[in-house]
C-alpha positions as CSV (number, residue, x, y, z in Angstrom):
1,X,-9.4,-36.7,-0.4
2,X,-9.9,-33.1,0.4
3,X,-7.2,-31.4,2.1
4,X,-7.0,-30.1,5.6
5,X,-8.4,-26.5,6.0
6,X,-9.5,-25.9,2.2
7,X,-12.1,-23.4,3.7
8,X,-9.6,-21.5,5.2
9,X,-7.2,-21.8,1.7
10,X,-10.0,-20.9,-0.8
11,X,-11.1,-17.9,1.7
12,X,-7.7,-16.6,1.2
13,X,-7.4,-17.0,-2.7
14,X,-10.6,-15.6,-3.2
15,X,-9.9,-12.7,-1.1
16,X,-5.9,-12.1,-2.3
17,X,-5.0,-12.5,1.2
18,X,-1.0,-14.0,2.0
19,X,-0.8,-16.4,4.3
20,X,2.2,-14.3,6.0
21,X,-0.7,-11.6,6.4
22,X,-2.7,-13.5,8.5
23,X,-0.1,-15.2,10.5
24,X,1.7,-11.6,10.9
25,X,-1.7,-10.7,12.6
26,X,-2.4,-13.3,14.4
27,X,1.4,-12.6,15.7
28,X,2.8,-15.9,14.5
29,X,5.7,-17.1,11.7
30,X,4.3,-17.3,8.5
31,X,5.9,-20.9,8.8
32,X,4.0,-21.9,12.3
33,X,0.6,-20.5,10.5
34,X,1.7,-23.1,7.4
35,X,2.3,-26.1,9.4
36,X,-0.9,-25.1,11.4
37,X,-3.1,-25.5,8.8
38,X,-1.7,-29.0,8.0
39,X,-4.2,-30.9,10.4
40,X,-7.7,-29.8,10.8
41,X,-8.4,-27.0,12.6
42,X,-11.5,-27.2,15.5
43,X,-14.2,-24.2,14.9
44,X,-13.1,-22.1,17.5
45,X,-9.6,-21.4,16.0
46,X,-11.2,-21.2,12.3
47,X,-13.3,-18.4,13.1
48,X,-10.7,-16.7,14.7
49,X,-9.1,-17.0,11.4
50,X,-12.2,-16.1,9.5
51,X,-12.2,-12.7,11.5
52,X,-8.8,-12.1,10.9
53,X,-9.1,-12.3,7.1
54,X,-12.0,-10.2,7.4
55,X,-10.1,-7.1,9.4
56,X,-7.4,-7.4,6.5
57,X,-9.7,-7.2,4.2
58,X,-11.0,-4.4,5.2
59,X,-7.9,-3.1,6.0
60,X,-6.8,-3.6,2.7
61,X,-10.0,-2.1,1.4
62,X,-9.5,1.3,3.3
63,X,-6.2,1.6,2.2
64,X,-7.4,2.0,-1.5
């Protein structure tokens, strides 16, 4: 069985992205964001994810 959200997981290995950086953004508790990602997410709340890791990234990228 695959667990809930892997897209959203492997995104954030791949990229060396914390969990607490994209909760922080999104202006959550790293524990709310945690617990979110426990049941599927719908689309509309994954991309919003998805273009949060990518401002961090490059964020992060800048900042090099």
């Amino acid at each position: 069985m695959r667990r809930a959200n892997s897209d959203i997981r492997e995104l954030l290995a791949k990229e060396r992205i914390y969990q607490w950086e994209v909760a922080h953004e999104l202006g959550m508790k790293e524990s709310n964001f945690t617990a979110m990602l426990r049941t599927e997410l719908d689309d509309e709340k994954k991309v919003q994810i998805f273009n949060t890791v990518k401002k961090i990234k490059q964020r992060n990228s800048s900042n090099i």
